[in-house]
PAGUMI-75638 format. One line per 10 residues: number of its first residue (from 0); for each residue x, y, z of C-alpha. Coordinates in Angstrom, 1 decimal. Layout:
<lotors>
NUM = X,Y,Z  ...
</lotors>
This chain:
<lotors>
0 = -38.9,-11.0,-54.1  -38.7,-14.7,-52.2  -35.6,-12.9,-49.9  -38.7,-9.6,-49.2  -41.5,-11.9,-48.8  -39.7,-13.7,-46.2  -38.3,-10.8,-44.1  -42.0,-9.4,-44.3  -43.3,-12.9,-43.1  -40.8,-12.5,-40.0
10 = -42.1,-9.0,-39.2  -45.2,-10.4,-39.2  -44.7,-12.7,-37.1  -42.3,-11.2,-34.3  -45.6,-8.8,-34.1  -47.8,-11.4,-33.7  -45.6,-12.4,-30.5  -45.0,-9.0,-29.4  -48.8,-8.4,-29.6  -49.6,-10.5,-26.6
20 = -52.0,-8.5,-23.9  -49.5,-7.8,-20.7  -50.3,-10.4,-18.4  -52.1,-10.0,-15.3  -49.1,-9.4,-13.0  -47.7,-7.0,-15.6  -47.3,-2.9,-14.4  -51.0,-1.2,-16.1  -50.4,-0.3,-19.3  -51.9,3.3,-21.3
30 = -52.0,5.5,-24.2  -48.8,7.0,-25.0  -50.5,10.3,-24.8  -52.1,10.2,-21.7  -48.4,9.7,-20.4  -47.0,12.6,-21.3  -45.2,10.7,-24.6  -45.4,10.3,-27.9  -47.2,7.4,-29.7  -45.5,8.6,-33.1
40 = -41.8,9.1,-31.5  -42.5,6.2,-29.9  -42.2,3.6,-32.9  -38.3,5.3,-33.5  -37.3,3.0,-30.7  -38.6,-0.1,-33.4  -37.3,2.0,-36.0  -33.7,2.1,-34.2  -33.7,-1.5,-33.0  -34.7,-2.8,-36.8
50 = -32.1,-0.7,-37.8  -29.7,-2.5,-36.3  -31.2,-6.0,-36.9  -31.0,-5.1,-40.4  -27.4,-4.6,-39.7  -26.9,-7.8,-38.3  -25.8,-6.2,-35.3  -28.3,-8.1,-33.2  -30.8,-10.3,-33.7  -33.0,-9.2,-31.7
60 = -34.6,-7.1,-28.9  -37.5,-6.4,-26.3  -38.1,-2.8,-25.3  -39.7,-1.5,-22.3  -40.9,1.7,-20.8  -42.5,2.9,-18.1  -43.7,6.3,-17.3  -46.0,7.1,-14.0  -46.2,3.8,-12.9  -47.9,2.8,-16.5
70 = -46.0,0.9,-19.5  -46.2,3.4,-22.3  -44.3,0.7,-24.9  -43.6,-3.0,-24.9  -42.1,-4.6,-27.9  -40.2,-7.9,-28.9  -38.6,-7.1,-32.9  -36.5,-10.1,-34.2  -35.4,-13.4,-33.3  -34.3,-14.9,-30.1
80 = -32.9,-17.7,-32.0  -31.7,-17.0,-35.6  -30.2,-20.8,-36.5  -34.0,-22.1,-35.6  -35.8,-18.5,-37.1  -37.7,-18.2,-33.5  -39.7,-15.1,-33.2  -38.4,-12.8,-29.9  -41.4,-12.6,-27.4  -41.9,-10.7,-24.7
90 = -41.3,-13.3,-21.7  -38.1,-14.6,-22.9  -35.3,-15.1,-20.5  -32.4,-13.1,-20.9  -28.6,-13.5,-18.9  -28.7,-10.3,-17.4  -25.2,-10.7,-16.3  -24.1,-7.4,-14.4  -27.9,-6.1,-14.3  -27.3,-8.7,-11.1
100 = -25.6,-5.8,-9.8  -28.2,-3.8,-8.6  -30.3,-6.5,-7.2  -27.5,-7.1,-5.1  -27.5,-3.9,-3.5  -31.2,-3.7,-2.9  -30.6,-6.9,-1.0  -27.6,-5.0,1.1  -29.8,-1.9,1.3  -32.7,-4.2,3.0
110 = -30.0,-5.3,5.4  -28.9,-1.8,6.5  -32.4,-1.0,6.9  -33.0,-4.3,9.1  -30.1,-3.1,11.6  -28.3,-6.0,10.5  -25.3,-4.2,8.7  -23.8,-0.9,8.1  -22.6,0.4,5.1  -19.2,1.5,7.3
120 = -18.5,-2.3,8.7  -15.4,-3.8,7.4  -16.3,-7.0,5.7  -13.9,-8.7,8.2  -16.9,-8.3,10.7  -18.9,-10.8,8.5  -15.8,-12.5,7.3  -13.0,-12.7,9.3  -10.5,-14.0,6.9  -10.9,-10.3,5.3
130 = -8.9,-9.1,8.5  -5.2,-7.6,7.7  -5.4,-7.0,4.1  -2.5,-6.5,1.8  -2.0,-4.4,-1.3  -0.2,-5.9,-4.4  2.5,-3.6,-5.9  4.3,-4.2,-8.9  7.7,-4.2,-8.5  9.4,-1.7,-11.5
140 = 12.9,-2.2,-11.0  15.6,-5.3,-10.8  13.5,-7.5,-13.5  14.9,-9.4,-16.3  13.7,-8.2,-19.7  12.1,-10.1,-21.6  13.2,-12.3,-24.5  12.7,-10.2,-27.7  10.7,-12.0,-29.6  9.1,-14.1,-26.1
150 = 5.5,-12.8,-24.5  5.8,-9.7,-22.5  6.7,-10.6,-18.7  4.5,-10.7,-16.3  5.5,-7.3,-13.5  6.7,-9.3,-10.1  4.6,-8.1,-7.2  5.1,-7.9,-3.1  2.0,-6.6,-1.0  1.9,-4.0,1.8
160 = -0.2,-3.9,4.6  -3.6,-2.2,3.9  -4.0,1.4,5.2  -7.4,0.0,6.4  -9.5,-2.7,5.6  -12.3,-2.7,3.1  -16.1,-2.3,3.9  -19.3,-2.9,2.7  -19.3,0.4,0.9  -16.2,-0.2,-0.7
170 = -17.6,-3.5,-2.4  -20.6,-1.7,-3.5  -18.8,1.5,-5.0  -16.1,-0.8,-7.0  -13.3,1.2,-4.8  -12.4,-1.9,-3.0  -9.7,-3.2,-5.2  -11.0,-7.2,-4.6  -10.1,-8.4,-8.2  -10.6,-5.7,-10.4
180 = -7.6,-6.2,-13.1  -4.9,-4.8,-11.1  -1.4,-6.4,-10.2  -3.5,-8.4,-7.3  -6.1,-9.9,-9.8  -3.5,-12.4,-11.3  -1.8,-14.3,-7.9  -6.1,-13.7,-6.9  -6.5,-16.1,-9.8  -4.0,-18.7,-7.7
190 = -4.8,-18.1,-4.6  -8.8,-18.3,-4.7  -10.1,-20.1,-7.8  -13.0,-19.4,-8.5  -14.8,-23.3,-8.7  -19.0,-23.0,-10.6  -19.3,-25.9,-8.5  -18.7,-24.3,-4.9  -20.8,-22.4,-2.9  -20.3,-18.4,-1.7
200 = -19.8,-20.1,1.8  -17.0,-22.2,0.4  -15.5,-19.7,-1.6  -15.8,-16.3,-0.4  -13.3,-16.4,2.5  -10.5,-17.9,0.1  -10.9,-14.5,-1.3  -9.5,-12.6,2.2  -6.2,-13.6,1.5  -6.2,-12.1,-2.2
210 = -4.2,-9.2,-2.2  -5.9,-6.0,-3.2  -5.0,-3.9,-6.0  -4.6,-0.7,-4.8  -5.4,1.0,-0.9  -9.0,0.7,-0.6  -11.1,3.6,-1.5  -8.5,5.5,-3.5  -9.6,4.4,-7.0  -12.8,3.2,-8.5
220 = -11.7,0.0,-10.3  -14.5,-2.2,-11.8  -14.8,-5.5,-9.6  -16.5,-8.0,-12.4  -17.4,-10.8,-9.5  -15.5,-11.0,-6.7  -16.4,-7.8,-4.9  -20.0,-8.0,-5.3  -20.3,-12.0,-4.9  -19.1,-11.0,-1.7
230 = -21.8,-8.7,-0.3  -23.7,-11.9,-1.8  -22.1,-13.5,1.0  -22.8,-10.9,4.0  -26.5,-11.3,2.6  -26.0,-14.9,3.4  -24.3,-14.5,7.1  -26.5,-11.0,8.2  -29.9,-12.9,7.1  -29.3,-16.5,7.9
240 = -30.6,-17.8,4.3  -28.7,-18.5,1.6  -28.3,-15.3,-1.2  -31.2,-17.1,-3.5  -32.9,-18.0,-0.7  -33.1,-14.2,0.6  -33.9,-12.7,-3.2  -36.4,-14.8,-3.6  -38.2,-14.2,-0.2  -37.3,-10.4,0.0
250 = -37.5,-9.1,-3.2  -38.4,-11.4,-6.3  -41.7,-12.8,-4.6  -42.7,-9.5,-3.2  -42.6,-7.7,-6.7  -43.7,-11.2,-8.3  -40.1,-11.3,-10.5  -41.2,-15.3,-11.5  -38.7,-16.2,-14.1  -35.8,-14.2,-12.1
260 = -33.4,-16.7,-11.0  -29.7,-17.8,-10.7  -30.4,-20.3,-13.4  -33.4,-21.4,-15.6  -35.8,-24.3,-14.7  -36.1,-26.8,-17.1  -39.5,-25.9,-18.4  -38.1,-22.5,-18.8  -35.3,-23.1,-21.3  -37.2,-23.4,-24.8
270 = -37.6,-19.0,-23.5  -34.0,-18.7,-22.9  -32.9,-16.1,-25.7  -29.3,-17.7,-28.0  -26.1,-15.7,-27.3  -24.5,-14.1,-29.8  -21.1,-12.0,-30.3  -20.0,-10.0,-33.1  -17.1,-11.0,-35.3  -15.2,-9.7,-38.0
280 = -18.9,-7.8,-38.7  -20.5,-11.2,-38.8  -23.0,-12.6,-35.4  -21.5,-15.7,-34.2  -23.2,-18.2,-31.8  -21.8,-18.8,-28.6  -22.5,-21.2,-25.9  -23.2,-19.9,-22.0  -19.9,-18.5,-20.6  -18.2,-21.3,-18.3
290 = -18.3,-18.7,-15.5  -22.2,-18.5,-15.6  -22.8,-22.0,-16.1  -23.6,-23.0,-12.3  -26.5,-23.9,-10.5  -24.2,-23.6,-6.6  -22.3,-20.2,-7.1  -24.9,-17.8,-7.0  -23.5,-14.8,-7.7  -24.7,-11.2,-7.2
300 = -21.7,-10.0,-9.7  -23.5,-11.7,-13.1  -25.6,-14.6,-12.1  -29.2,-14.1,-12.7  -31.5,-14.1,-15.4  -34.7,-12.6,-16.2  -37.2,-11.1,-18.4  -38.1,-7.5,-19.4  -41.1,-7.6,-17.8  -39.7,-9.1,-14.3
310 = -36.8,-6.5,-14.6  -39.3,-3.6,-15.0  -40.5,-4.2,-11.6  -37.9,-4.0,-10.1  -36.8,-0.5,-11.7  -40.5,0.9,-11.1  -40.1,0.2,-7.3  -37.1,2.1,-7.2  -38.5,4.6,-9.4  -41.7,4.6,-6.8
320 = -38.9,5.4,-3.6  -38.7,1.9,-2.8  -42.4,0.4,-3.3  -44.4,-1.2,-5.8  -48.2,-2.5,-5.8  -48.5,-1.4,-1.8  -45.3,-3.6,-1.3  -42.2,-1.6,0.3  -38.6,-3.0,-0.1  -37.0,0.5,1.0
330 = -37.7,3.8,1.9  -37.4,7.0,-0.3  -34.3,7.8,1.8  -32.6,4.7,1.4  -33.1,5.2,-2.3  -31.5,8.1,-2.3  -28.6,7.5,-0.9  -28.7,4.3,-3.4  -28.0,6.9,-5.7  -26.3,9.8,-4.9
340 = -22.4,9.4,-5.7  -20.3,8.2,-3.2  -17.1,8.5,-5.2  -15.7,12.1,-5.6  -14.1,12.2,-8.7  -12.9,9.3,-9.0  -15.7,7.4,-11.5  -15.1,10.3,-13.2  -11.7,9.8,-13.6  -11.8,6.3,-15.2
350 = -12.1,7.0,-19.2  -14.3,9.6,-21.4  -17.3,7.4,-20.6  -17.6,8.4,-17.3  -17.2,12.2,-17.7  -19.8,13.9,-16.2  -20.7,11.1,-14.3  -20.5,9.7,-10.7  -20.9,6.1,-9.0  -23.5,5.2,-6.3
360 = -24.4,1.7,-4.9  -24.2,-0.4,-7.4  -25.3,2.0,-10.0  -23.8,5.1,-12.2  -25.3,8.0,-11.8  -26.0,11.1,-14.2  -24.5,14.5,-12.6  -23.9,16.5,-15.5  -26.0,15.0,-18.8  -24.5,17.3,-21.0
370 = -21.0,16.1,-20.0  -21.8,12.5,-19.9  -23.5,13.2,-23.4  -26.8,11.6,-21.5  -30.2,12.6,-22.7  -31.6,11.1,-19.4  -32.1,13.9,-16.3  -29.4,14.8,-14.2  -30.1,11.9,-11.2  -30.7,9.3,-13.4
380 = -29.0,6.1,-12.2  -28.3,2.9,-14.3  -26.5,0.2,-15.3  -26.1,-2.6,-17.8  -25.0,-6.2,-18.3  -21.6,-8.1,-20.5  -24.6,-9.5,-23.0  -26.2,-6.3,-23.8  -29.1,-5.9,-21.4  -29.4,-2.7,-20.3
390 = -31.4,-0.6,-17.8  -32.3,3.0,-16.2  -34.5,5.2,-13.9  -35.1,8.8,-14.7  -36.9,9.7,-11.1  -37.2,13.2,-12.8  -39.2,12.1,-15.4  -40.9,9.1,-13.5  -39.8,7.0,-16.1  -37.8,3.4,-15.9
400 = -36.1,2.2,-19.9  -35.5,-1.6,-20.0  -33.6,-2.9,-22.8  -32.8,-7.0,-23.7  -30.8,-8.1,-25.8  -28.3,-10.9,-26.1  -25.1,-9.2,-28.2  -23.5,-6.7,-26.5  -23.6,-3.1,-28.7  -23.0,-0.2,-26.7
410 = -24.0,2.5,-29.1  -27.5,0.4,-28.6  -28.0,1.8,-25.2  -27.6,5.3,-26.0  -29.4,5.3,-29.3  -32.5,3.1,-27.0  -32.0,6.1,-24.1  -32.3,8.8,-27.1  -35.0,7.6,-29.0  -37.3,7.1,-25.4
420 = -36.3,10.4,-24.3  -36.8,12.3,-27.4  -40.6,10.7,-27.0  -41.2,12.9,-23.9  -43.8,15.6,-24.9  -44.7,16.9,-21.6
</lotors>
């Protein structure tokens, strides 16, 4: 009874937070109904995240959606710190992590727009130590075997030259090869350390003489950091401010993103949300990753955080063809070609995941939902972050899902995607 009273007493509580009016800057909110949803399939999306509280899966969650411009649902369920029993509310900061992803691209997209880039240039325009790149391959034959019972050796490599030399696009479809686990990453490792207390100006160019790990634009490979902290760099050379600088100016002030940021202020931190990873079926704590645990680096790859409600914005202008509250970042066009696949096959081609799916700038794209086993609308582009944050815009349905959370599950995602989608009632 003590062990029911006090989970009901948590409930209560987590309500109590999540019941806070939206605040003045937030998108309008309104009845379920008069958005075309479901106030009743609605609360499966608490159901589904208490579900997996219950499980000890997560500790906790926010939950966002948007449909015609309007939230339709808006809940914090759990705690955002389990060891101190700290209700989840709705403007904590989360580490977004690869959700940084898309930001970044805006930012290039605002560029291309400006006449200040082209999604063709080879990043050697902007950084010349990219010129005359060369392609790690493994070398299969002539090596010593390995002791029996030693580690397994590591493949020797040489390089050849490049057949050409990346560009922007490359970076931004993950076809570039720049440190994405192939036989370059390792001697990358060596060659251009990767120091939380440098700058992009410092370190980018150190990453020109990494060799690639495969002929540019012949694979898509995921590039965790390096490819993407190096648009963060062209941002920083094409605009003449430094990458926060430019977010900040461009797009977090225009769509009033406040607590969006390469780190958290000090007066911030008692809303930063507690990591958490799952081990041996238990939720461990776990302190901020070394490699996001710099206030110099800011990187476009995984470095910002945010809030639900900040994050929102930013899908809603997309979802609105690049404007938000009479503010325009892009236009309509630019959008689309934000997300139309620029990959062929070859997203496709990188695990059962990715069936039915294609790759755009910066996001994953929906072409066929019932081969990527989506419920969202064929056009629907995405993508999430290493800590579980997760995000999406059906343009279809006018709707943007934004899910936080601080433990990465992936069956989450889909079952958050499901249980929004099956709330559609017109």
């Amino acid at each position: 009874m003590r062990i029911l009273s006090r989970r009901l007493a948590l409930v209560v509580a987590a309500l109590a937070v999540s019941a806070v009016v939206l605040g003045a800057r937030s998108l309008p909110a309104d009845k379920p109904e008069a958005l075309g949803l479901s106030s009743e399939r609605l609360l499966r999306i608490n159901q589904m995240v208490q579900r997996y509280i219950d499980q000890q899966q997560i500790t906790g969650a926010i939950t966002l959606v948007s449909r015609r411009g309007k939230v339709a649902h808006f809940e914090a369920q759990g705690l955002m710190d389990r060891e101190a029993q700290t209700p989840m509310r709705k403007d904590s900061i989360f580490r977004i992590a690869s959700m940084s992803k898309p930001i970044t691209g805006v930012a290039i997209l605002m560029l291309m727009e400006d006449g200040k880039l082209r999604l063709t240039d080879p990043v050697s325009r902007f950084i010349p130590e990219f010129k005359n790149p060369k392609v790690a391959m493994a070398r299969t034959t002539g090596l010593t075997p390995a002791a029996p019972a030693g580690p397994p050796r590591e493949p020797e490599i040489y390089t050849v030259p490049a057949e050409r030399e990346i560009t922007i696009r490359d970076l931004m479809t993950h076809t570039s090869g720049l440190e994405s686990g192939g036989p370059g990453t390792r001697p990358g490792g060596r060659i251009a350390p990767r120091n939380t207390s440098s700058s992009l100006q410092a370190y980018i160019p150190t990453l020109g003489q990494v060799p690639l790990d495969f002929q540019p634009g012949t694979q898509w490979r995921y590039s965790a950091l390096a490819g993407i902290e190096t648009l963060g760099r062209i941002v920083e050379i094409a605009s003449g401010l430094t990458f926060d600088q430019f977010l900040k100016q461009r797009i977090f002030d225009p769509l009033e993103m406040t607590d969006t940021a390469f780190f958290p202020t000090d007066d911030r931190l008692p809303r930063v949300v507690t990591l958490y990873d799952g081990r041996d079926d238990k939720l461990a704590r776990i302190e901020t990753p070394a490699w996001l645990a710099t206030k110099t680096l800011f990187s476009g790859g995984g470095g910002l955080w945010s809030t639900a409600e900040d994050y929102v914005r930013f899908g809603q202008m997309l979802a609105n063809g690049g404007a938000f509250n009479g503010k325009r970042l892009l236009s309509p066009r630019t959008v689309d070609l934000m997300a139309t696949n620029h990959v062929g096959d070859l997203y496709r081609g990188t695990g059962g995941r990715s069936q039915g799916m294609g790759f755009g700038l910066t996001v994953d794209i929906v072409l066929d939902h019932a081969a990527a086993g989506r419920r969202a609308s064929n056009g629907t582009f995405a993508w999430g972050g290493a800590f579980g944050t997760y995000f999406w815009v059906d343009r279809k349905e006018a709707l943007v899902g934004v899910l936080m959370v601080q433990t990465p599950v992936d069956t989450l995602r889909t079952d958050f995607q499901n249980a929004v989608m099956q709330a559609i009632i017109e």
